[in-house]
C-alpha positions, -999 to +999 in steps of 0.1 A: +598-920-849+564-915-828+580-888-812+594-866-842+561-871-858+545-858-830+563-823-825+556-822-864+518-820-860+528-796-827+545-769-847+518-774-876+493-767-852+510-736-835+516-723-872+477-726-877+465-712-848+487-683-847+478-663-879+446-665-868+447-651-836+472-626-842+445-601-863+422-606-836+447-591-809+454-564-831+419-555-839+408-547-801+437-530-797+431-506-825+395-508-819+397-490-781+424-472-793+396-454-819+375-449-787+398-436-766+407-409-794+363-404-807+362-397-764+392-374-767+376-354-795+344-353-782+359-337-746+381-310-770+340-299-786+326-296-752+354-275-739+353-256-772+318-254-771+315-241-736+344-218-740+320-204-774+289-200-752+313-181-721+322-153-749+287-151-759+274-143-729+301-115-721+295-103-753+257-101-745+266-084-710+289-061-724+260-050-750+230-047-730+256-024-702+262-003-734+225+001-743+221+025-714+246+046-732+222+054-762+206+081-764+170+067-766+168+053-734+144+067-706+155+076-673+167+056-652+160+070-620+150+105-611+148+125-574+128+155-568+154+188-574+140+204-548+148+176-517+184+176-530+184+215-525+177+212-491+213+200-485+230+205-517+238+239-533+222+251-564+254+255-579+265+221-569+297+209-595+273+173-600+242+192-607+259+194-642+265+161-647+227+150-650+196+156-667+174+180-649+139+185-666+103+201-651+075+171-653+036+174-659+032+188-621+058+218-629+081+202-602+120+198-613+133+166-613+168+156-611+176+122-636+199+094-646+198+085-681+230+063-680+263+051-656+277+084-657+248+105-649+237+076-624+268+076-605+273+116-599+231+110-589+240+080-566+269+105-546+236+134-543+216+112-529+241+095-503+252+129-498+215+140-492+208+109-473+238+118-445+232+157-443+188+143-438+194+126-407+189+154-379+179+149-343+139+158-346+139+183-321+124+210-348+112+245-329+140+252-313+149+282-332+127+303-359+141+299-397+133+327-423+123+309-456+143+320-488+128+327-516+127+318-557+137+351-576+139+334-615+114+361-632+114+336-661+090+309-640+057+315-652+052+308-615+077+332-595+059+362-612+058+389-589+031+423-592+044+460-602+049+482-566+074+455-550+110+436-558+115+400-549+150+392-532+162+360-521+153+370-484+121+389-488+096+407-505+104+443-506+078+472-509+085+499-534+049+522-536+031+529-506-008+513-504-032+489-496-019+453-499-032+420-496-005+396-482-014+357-481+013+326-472+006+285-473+032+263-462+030+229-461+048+210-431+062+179-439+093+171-417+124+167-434+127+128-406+122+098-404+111+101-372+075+101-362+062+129-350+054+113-318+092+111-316+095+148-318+101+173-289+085+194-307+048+187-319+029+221-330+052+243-356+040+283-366+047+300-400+051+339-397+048+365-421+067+397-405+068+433-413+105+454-410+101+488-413+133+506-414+120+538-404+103+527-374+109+497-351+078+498-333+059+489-363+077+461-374+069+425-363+042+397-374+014+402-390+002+369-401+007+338-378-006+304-387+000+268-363+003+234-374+002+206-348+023+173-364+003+145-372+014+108-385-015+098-400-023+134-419-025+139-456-016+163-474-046+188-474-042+184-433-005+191-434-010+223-451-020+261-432-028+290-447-030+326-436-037+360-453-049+395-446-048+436-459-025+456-447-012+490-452+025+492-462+052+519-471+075+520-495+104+506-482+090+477-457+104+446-460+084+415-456+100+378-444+083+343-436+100+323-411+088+290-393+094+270-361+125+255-374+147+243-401+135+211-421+100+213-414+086+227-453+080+208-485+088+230-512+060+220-534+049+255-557+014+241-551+012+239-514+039+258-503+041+296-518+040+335-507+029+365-521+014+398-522-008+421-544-017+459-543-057+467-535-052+505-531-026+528-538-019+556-514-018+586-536+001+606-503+033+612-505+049+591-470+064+623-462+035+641-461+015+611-441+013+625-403+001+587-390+020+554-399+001+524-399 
């Protein structure tokens, strides 16, 4: 009897205490189940988030690469014309592929206003850059200077009596001329000049008369001893003097050697200009001078 009683209150109990445990149970269960998917969601926003801010940026890249595209944007880089020319050819194929435009000194400078122009600029240079490095022994043989011929250049004007060519200045009336040459020497090196084999360059102006040999040769000579710490007044000689010429002489400058000469119009230029014209016809003139 004591028994049966007893295992009556023991399943009574049971039946009491489960219903109200049971919820409990279930609620932590669905309870970290809501954290594990709030953690979930919160890792699918980052990604989505980051992935957001990755395209932004490319976008951004992309745009600011494209700006140099438009046609409002300044140079991006520009190189005297002239030290290109002293490897590259005037007619170059690139030279078209780049903005070329004269600046408030008259010089011509070569430009890059965006990739394309920049990268057919970068290949002049390097090109430039390869051709440039010469063995500094400058003298070793004389180099005649060529010369600008464009009669639209305010500054390649030439006088009446005379025809500029490529190679020279050519004498077409007979007279009294004044003829007058600066050159500025600026090595086309590295090097220091106390590196060179060569340390004092000339310039030359000479005189070729076809019609007699004896007469032609320099007339104007001018030396320049290399100096590393010169500016540019110091690296700069200038000669002139009056002469008498006949039609038909030919005049050339040469120097010590090739790569020595900035081709700056303001320090480096030759010319000539009629003082008195012979009135003689130069076959009636018994003595050549």
């Amino acid at each position: 009897m004591s028994d049966s009683t007893n295992d009556a209150e023991i399943e009574e109990t049971k039946e009491r205490m489960i219903p109200g445990d049971l919820p409990k149970k279930q609620s932590q269960c669905l309870s970290s189940k809501r954290r594990d998917t709030v953690v979930q969601i919160f890792s699918s926003l980052s990604m989505v988030l980051s992935i957001a801010i990755s395209i932004a940026a490319i976008v951004l890249s992309i745009g600011s690469i494209t700006d140099y595209n438009q046609p409002d944007v300044k140079q991006l880089y520009c190189v005297p014309c002239e030290t290109l020319f002293n490897c590259l050819s005037r007619e170059h194929p690139q030279l078209s592929q780049i903005s070329r435009h004269t600046d408030a000194n008259n010089t011509e400078q070569c430009c890059a206003h965006n990739r394309t122009e920049m990268k057919a600029l970068s290949e002049m240079v390097l090109h430039y850059m390869s051709c440039s490095r010469r063995d500094p022994n400058f003298g070793a043989a004389d180099y005649n200077l060529k010369f600008a011929t464009d009669e639209h250049n305010p500054l390649l004007e030439h006088n009446r009596y005379m025809e500029m060519l490529e190679t020279g200045l050519k004498i077409t009336e007979s007279g009294l001329y004044l003829v007058y040459c600066s050159v500025h020497f600026k090595p086309d090196s590295a090097e220091p000049c106390k590196n060179f084999e060569y340390k004092t360059w000339s310039v030359f102006v000479k005189r070729h008369r076809p019609s007699n040999d004896a007469l032609s040769g320099p007339i104007l000579t001018a030396t320049h001893t290399c100096c590393d710490e010169c500016v540019r007044e110091q690296e700069t000689v200038y000669t002139a003097g009056v002469f008498m010429m006949r039609k038909q002489d030919f005049l050339t400058v040469g120097v010590s050697g090739e790569g020595l000469v900035s081709y700056k119009p303001q320090s480096t230029y030759f010319g000539a200009a009629l003082v008195w014209a012979d009135t003689d016809t130069d076959s009636n003139s018994t003595v050549e001078v």
